[in-house]
C-alpha positions as CSV (number, residue, x, y, z in Angstrom):
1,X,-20.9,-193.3,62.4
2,X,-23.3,-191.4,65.3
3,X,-21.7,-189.2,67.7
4,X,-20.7,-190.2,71.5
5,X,-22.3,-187.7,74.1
6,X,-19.5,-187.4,76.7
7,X,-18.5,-184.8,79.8
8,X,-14.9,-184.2,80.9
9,X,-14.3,-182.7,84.4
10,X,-11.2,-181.9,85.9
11,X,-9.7,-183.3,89.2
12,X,-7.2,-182.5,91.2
13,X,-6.2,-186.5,92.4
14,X,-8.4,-189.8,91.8
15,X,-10.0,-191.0,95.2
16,X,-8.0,-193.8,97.0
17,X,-9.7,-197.4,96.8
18,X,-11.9,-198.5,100.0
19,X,-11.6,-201.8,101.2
20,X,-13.6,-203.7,103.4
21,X,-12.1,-203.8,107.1
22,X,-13.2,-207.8,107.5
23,X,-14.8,-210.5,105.7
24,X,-17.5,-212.8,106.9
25,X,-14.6,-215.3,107.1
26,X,-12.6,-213.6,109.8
27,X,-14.9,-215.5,112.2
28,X,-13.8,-219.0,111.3
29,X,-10.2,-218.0,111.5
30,X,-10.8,-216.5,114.5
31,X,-12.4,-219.6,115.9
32,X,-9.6,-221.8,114.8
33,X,-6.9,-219.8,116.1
34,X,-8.4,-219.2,119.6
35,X,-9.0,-223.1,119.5
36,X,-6.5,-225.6,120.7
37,X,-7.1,-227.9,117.7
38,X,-4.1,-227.7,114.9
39,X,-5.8,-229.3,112.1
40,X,-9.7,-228.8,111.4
41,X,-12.3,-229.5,108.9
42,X,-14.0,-226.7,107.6
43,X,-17.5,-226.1,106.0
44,X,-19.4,-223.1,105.2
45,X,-23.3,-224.3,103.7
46,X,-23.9,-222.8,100.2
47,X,-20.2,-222.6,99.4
48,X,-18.1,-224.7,97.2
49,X,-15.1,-226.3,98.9
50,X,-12.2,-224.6,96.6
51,X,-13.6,-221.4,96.6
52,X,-13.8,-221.3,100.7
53,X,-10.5,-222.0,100.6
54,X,-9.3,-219.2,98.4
55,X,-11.2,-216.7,100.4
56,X,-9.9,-217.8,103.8
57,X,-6.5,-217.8,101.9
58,X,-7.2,-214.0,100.7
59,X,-8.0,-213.2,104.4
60,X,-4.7,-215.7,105.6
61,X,-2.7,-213.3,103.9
62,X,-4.1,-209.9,104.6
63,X,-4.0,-210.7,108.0
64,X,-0.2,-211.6,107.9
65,X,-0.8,-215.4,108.9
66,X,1.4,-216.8,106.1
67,X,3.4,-219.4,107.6
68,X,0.9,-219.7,111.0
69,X,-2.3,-221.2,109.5
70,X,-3.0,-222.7,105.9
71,X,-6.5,-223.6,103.9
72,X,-6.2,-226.3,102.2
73,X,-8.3,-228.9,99.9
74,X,-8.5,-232.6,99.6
75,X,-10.9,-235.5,98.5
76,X,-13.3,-232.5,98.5
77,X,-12.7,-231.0,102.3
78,X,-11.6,-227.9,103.5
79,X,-9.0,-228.1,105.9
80,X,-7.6,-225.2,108.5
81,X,-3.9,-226.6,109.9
82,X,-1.6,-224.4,111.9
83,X,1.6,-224.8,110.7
């Protein structure tokens, strides 16, 4: 078996995690809630339908918009609706 080269240093704490502030997705919910529409269509070019709709769900939820606006899929179309 060959050795493993390896360095230990000591820390005092591990760094906290850095998020991103927005997402490129903030715009279309941004759209949509300063629009007067309550249902919408929704299509982003290059991007499969489902996984739009589980980003603009991520951003849904870390903006605190459960129960105000829901992504949804069906017969392969993205929909916004404000609940």
């Amino acid at each position: 078996m060959s050795e493993v080269k390896f360095k230990l240093k000591s820390v005092e704490e591990k760094p906290s995690r850095k998020y991103r502030k927005g997402s490129k997705y903030d715009p279309v919910l941004d759209a949509f809630l300063g629009g007067e529409e309550g249902l919408v269509k929704v299509r982003v070019e290059g991007k499969d339908v489902n996984y739009l709709r589980t980003q603009l769900n991520k951003r849904i939820e870390a903006r605190g918009l459960e129960g105000g606006v829901e992504a949804s899929v069906v017969n392969n179309i993205c929909y916004l609706e404000k609940l």
